[in-house]
N, C-alpha and C positions, 0 to 999 in steps of 0.2 A: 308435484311441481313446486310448492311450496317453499318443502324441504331445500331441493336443487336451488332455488335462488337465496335461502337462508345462507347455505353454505357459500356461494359464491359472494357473497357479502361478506360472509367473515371470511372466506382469504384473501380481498381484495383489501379489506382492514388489517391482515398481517400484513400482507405485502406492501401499503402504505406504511405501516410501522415502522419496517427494516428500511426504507426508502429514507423516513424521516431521520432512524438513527445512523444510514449511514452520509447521509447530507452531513450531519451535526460534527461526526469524525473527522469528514472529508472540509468543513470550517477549520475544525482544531489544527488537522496537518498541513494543510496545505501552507501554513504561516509557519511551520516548524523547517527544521532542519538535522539533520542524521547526518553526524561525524564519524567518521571511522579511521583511526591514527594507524599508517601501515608502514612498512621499511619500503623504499624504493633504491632505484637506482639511479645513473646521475642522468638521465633523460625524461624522469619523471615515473618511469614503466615501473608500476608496483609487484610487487614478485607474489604472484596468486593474481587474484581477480574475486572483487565483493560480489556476495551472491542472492539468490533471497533469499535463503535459511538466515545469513548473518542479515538482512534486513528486518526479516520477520521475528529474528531472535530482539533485534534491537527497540523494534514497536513493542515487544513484549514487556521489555523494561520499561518502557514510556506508560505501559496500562493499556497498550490497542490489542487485542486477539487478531491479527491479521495474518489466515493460511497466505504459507509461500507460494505457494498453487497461483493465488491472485495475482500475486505480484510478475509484473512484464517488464523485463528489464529488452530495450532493442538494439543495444551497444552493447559489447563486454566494458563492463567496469572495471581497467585493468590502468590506468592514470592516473594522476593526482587531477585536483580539481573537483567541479561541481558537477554534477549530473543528474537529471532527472527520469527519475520511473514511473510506472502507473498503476496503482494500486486498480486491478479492476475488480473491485466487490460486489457489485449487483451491476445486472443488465440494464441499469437507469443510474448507476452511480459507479463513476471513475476519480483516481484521489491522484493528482500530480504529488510526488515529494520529492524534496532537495535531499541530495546525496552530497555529502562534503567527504573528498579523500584529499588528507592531508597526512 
């Protein structure tokens, strides 16, 4: 019995872990912003549409490890302008980020 609650102590101590470092991410980004320079047309309608791979590739050069898989995009990102997505990384931590297509 012992055992069983040793262990549920220490994954409750990982799971605080990852909770605390993704709180700490989710400070850093939420204050940032993600530019992406694209060709459009004269209505603004950008020819493709940003995806998460090109968001995920972009947090990678920032230094964030963030699977595409997380990311929720609820609008096609296919405009100029600002938009926002939702990084969802852990079941207790969601990261809003600004999207710039200019």
């Amino acid at each position: 019995m012992c055992d069983k609650d040793s262990k549920n102590l220490f994954l409750r101590k990982e799971e605080d872990k990852k909770v605390a470092e993704f709180n700490k991410i989710k400070k850093e980004l939420e204050n940032k912003r993600i530019s992406f320079t694209v060709k459009s047309g004269k209505d603004g309608k950008i020819f493709g549409s940003i995806s998460t791979k090109q968001i995920s590739d972009e947090l990678k050069k920032m230094g964030y490890n963030i699977d595409k898989k997380t990311i929720v995009i609820d609008h096609v990102i296919d405009t100029l302008g600002t938009h926002v997505v939702v990084l969802d990384v852990h079941k207790k931590v969601q990261i809003k980020l600004t999207i710039q297509v200019c």
